[in-house]
C-alpha positions, 0 to 999 in steps of 0.5 A: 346513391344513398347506400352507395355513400353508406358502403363508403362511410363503412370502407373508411371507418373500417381502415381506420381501425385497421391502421389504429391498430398497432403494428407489430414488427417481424423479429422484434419481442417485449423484453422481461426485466427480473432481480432481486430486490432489498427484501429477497423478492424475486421481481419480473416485470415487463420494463426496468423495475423501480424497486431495483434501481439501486441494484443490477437488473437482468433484461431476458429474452422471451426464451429466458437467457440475458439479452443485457444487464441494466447497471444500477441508477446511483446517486451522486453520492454513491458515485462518489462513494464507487469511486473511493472504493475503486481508489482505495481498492487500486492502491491496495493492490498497489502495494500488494504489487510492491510488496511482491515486488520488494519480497522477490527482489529480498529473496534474490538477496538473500537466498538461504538463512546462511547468507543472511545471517553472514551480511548481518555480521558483515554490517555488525563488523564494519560498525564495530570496527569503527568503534573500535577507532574511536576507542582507540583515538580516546586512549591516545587523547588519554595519553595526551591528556596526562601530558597536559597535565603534567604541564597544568601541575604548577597551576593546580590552584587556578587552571586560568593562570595557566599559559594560553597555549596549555588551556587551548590544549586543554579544552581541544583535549576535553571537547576531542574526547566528547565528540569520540564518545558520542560517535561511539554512543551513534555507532550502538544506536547504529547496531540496533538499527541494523539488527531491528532492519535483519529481525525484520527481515529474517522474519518475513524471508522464513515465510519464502524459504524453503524449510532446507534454506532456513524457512518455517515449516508451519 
């Protein structure tokens, strides 16, 4: 009876162990996590290497190819700096999409160095002829002027006796020639405005003409 409780006490303690033991499943295998850390080391460890957490780390197979890569633990302040990067990097490339956008549509425009330079002297001719208006307009209130003096010629000494009528004239005369002057003065801002806008562009089309329709060939 006693070494029949014996060998039982000894069957027991032996499954035991057996079932402490643990158990490997069929198909499954340890991962093994490697990068390169701050300093230039090459680091592998069996699990996520804390060295490299600010850092991409590959998981590899036991065969030595990448199961998965482990992104970076960022802090909230590096997300937040990611992020900003990310934004600017997309409003860069934005305006690079418009820059395109605008030189394709410019370069339809304007195909060869002929034709712009023939809009440029098209715009230069209708301010110029608009000028030319107003010059004209100030030599007929020239000549009208002379007759306002004319009829000011008794009242040399003091205008404010003059007859109303004559003042009125007078002063309208005056105040019409100031307002053609500084339209004249508006129209040469004007023509410097649009040969700056032809500079400007002349100068980024001779980067996409060919060298034959105006281009620079260096």
């Amino acid at each position: 009876m006693l070494a029949a409780a014996s060998f039982l006490l000894i069957a027991s303690s032996f499954c035991g162990a057996l079932q402490a033991q643990p158990q490997k499943v069929e198909g499954a295998s340890a991962g093994i996590y490697t990068c390169t850390d701050a300093r230039g080391r090459t680091l592998t460890a069996d699990r996520p290497i804390a060295e490299c957490s600010d850092r991409e780390q590959r998981e590899l197979n036991p065969s030595g190819s990448v199961r998965r890569k482990v992104e970076p633990t960022y802090t909230a302040r590096e997300l937040q700096e990611r992020e900003d990067r990310a934004r600017e990097a997309a409003i860069q490339a934005a305006r690079l999409t418009d820059e395109r956008r605008r030189e394709r549509a410019l370069l339809v425009r304007y195909p060869n160095l002929a034709t712009h330079d023939r809009e440029r002297s098209e715009a230069l001719a209708q301010i110029d002829a608009v000028t030319q208006a107003a010059k004209k307009r100030i030599a007929e209130l020239g000549e009208d002027r002379k007759k306002i003096d004319e009829e000011l010629e008794f009242y040399k000494q003091d205008v404010s006796k003059a007859p109303g009528a004559v003042r009125r004239k007078l002063d309208d005369n005056t105040q019409s020639v100031a307002v053609q002057n500084r339209f004249i003065a508006e129209q040469e801002e004007e023509k410097k405005r649009v040969n700056a806008r032809f500079d400007e562009e002349r100068t980024r089309l001779k980067t996409l003409w060919t060298p034959q329709n105006g281009g620079n060939p260096k």
